[in-house]
Every structure is written in structure tokens, then in C-alpha cells.
N, C-alpha and C positions, 0 to 999 in steps of 0.2 A: 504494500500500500504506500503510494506517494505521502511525503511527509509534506506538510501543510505549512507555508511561510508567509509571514506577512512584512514583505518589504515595503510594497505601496498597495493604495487602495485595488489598483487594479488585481494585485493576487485573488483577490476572491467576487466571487459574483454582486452583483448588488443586492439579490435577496438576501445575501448570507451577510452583507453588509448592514441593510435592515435589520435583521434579525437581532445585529449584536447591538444596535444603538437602543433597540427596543428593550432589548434584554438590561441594559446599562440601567434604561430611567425604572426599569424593575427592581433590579438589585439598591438603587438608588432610594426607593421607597421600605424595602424591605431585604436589608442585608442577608436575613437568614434561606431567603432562597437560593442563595449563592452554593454550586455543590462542591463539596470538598475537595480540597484540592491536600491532605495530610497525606505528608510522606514523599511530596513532589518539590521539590527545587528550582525556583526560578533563578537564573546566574547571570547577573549583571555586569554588562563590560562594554566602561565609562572613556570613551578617550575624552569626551568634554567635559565640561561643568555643566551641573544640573540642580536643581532646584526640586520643580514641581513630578517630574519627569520619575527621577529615581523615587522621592518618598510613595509617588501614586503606585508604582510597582510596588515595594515592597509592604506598604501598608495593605493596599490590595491580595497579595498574596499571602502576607499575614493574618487578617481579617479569612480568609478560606482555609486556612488552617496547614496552608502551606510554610515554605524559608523560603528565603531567599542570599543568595551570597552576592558582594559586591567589588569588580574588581577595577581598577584604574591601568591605563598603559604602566605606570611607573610602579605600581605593585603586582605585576605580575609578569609574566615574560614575554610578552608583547613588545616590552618597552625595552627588551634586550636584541630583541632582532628576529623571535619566534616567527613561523611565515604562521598566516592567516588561516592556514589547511591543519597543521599542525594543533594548532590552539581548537582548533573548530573539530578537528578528531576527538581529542582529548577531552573537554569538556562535555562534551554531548554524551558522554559516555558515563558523566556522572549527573550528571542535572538535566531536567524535564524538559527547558525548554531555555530560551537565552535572548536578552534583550540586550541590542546593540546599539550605544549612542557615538556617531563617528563622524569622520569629516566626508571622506570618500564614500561613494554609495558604492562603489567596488568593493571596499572591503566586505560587506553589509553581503554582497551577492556569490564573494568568494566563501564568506560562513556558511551560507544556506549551502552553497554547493557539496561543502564536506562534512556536515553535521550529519548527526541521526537523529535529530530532535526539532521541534519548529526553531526559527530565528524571527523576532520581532525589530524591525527597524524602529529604535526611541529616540531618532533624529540621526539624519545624517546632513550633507549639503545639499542635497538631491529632493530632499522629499523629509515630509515630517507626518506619514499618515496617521499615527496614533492619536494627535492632534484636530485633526479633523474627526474622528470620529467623538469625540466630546464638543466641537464645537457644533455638530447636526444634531446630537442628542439635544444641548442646552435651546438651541433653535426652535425644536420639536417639542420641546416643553412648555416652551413658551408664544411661540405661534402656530405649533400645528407641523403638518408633513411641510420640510422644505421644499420640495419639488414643486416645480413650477414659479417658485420664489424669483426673485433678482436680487444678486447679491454683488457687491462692489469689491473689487479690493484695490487701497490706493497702498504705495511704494514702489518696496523693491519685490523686484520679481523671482523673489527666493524661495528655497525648500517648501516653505509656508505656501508662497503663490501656488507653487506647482502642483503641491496638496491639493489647493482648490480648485485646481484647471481637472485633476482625477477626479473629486469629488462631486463636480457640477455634470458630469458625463454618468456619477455612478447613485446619484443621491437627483438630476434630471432637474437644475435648477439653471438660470441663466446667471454666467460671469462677466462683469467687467471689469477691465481692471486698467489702473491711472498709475501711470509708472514714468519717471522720466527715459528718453531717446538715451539707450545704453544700458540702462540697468532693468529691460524684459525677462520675463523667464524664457524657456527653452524656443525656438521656432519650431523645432519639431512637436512639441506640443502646441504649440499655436494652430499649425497645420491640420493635425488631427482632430482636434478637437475643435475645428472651426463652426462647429453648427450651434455650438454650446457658448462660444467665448466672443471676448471683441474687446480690442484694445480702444481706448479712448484719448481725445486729445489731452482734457484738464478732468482735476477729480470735481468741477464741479459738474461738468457735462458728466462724467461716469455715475456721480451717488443720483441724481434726478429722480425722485419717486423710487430708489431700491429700500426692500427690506429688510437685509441686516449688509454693515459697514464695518472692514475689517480690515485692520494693517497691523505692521509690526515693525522692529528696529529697521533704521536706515541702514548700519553696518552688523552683520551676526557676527556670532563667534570665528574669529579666524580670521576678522577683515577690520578688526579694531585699525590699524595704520589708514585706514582709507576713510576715516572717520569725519576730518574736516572737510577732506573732498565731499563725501558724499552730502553732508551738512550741507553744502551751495550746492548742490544738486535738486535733494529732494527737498528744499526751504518752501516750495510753495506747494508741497503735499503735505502739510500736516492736518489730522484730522478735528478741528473744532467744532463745538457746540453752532457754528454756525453755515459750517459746511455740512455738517450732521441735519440742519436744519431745511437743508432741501430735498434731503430723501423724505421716504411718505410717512406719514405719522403716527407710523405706530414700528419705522425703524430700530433695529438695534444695536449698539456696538459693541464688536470685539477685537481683542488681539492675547494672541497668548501668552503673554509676560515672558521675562520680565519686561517694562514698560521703562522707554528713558523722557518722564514727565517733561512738557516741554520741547521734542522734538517731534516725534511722529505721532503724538498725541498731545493735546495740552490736560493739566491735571484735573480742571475742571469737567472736562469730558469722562476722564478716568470714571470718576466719582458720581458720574450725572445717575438717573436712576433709570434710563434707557442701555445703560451700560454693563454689561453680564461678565465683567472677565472675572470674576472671584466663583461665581457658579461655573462657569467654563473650565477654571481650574482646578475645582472642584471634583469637576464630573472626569477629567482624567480620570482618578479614581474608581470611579464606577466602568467607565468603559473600557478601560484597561482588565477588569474585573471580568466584564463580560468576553474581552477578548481571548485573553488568559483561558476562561472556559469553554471558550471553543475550539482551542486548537488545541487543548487538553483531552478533550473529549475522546 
């Protein structure tokens, strides 16, 4: 039986994608339908820095009555020059399943290749699916099925965007997205998913009458030295309470932290009470939970 991996959303169907976002705002309501997961091992291996990302694992898989172990490049042999097949042998052989937060999504795809266990992508540069599925849950909680929705996203056209350009094809919502000339996501993605998507000139022509409004850092992790640059780049995409105020009225905002107040968000907005990032990061937690139980299954 093929082993089940979740790099990006597109690994798995969309009902099976439904299934788990439903399943989230379940287990969300009522932890103890969560099925147990004692005796299983989830194995974490961190080349970045993480915040909400790692505690939603391990809290999640605690809360099911599973462990989890935690490993960094610098503590473990990764960080000595171990190849990627190596490490991905080895580990899969003692833990259930393993979630990878990395830069290259190569690496991410050379794991799956030589594990015996699923691999969870927990951010890489490429893509950040796990993310997305707590931001369609929090959605779905609060306005009903995304699909058919319009959803904006203004910046950069990173991991995050690209999430949404998969997620607008697998969740059936329309994408815009307000990015300054240079910093787009992939064109192959563009391309494919041209029935779905459409790039806009300014984010005030893109947010016009959308339903939820979503961005995140101008520079991610790994791209701090390009920080000022991008600063004059993206100065006239930040998202305000009055940019906010041309989408439709009953809009909502997100992004998935952490937030640099004042740059791609001002803090007021943060705060505003159309603004769900604390239930969003939240719901990692629960969707993670539900994920976790599906490819445990």
C-alpha cells in the first residue's frame, strides 16, 4: 500500500481535503473524539524557527495520546552532512510519521521518497499547506463553505501565496492576488491555474467586494538581508482598516503570524474585530489534529 504524504495540498483529493477541515472544526468542538493516537511518535525536524507551527504538533499529538520528538539541523546529524535519504531511512523506522519545516521543498520531497512513514510538509519555501488548511476551517466557521468565495491576497508571492493559488483550485474559491512586478509566485502556477486566479494591478482594485483579505511578511525567513529592499517595494501594499474597507462587508482578515505591526499590516487592523489571526492560529491545532488522523489511519 502506497504511503500517504502531505507535501502540498494537491497530494490529496479535495474531498479528502474537506473531510479533514470538517473533521478539525469537530475535534475543535469536542477534543475527545479525537482517536488515539498512544504508542505513535510524531518526529519533528526543524531546520527553521517556529513558533505556532511546532507547539500545534506537539500539543496536538499530545492531546491524542501520542509523543512526539523534536529535532533541529544543529542537534542532530543533518547538521553534520547526513544526506537527506539517510536521515529519512533511519527515522521512519522508528516514528509514525514526521513533520518537516525546511527551506528547500526538495528536501521535503527527497524525505517522502525514502521514508516508510507519511512526511508532513510544516513549511518549507515552496508551499506552506498545513496552513491553509486552518485558514479554510476558520473561514468555514465563520462564513460558511469557502467555495465560490473571493479571496485576495496582497504581497509577496511566497510559500503562503502559493498555498492559496493550490487551495483556490482544491477548496473552488476565486484568487487575486496584489503583488508588486518581481516579487509573483511561480508562472507555472499562474498558468495552471489560470481559470481560478488573476493577478491585479493595485490591492485596491484586487480587495473590491472580496470576502476574506490575507497577507503576510514582506521578507520570510531566509530573506531577512533583502529587508529594506523589499520595505520600498511593497510600501504601498500594506493592508489597512481602510483598504480593508473596500472589500464587502462582512470581509475578513488574515495572515498567519508572526505579524511585523506596521509593515504588511498596521496594528490596528491586527486587532480590528473582522480580524481572525488568533482563531487561525489557533485552529493549526485542531487541523493538524485532524491531519495527523488521517494519515495515521
Amino acid at each position: 500500500m502506497a504511503i500517504q504524504h502531505f507535501l502540498t495540498l494537491r497530494d490529496l483529493p479535495t474531498a479528502d481535503l474537506k473531510m479533514i477541515v470538517k473533521r478539525a472544526s469537530e475535534l475543535k468542538v469536542n477534543p475527545n473524539l479525537a482517536k488515539s493516537q498512544s504508542r505513535k511518535t510524531l518526529g519533528l525536524i526543524f531546520e527553521k524557527s517556529s513558533t505556532r507551527t511546532r507547539v500545534a504538533f506537539e500539543v496536538a499529538m499530545n492531546q491524542m495520546g501520542g509523543s512526539s520528538v523534536f529535532l533541529t539541523t544543529n542537534s542532530s546529524q543533518l547538521g553534520r552532512g547526513e544526506p537527506v535519504a539517510d536521515t529519512a531511512r533511519v527515522l521512519s523506522r522508528m516514528a509514525d510519521c514526521l513533520a518537516i519545516r525546511t527551506f528547500e521543498h526538495s528536501k521535503l520531497e527527497d524525505f517522502a521518497e525514502y521514508s516508510k512513514v507519511p512526511i508532513i510538509n510544516a513549511l518549507s519555501d515552496t508551499y506552506h499547506p498545513c496552513q491553509l488548511l486552518a485558514d479554510v476551517q476558520t473561514f468555514n466557521e465563520h462564513r460558511g463553505d469557502i467555495s465560490g468565495k473571493t479571496v485576495v491576497w496582497v504581497g509577496d508571492g511566497n510559500n503562503m501565496c502559493q498555498s492559496y493559488i493550490n487551495a483556490a483550485a482544491a477548496f473552488d474559491f476565486e484568487l487575486r492576488i496584489a503583488c508588486p512586478d518581481g516579487f509573483g509566485p511561480k508562472p507555472e502556477l499562474l498558468s495552471k491555474y489560470s481559470n481560478r486566479i488573476s493577478i491585479r494591478k493595485n490591492p485596491e482594485e484586487a480587495v473590491a467586494g472580496a470576502d476574506l483579505v490575507v497577507t503576510d511578511v514582506w521578507a520570510s525567513m531566509g530573506q531577512e538581508q533583502e529587508q529594506l529592499k523589499r520595505v520600498e517595494k511593497f510600501i504601498n501594499y500594506q493592508v489597512t482598516p481602510e483598504l480593508m474597507s473596500l472589500a464587502g462587508p462582512e470581509a475578513l482578515f488574515m495572515h498567519c503570524l508572526p505579524a511585523h505591526r506596521g509593515e504588511e499590516v498596521t496594528a490596528n487592523l491586527i486587532d480590528a474585530p473582522n480580524s481572525l489571526v488568533w482563531e487561525e492560529a489557533e485552529n493549526r491545532m485542531h487541523s493538524q489534529k485532524a491531519l495527523i488522523e488521517f494519515l495515521l489511519a
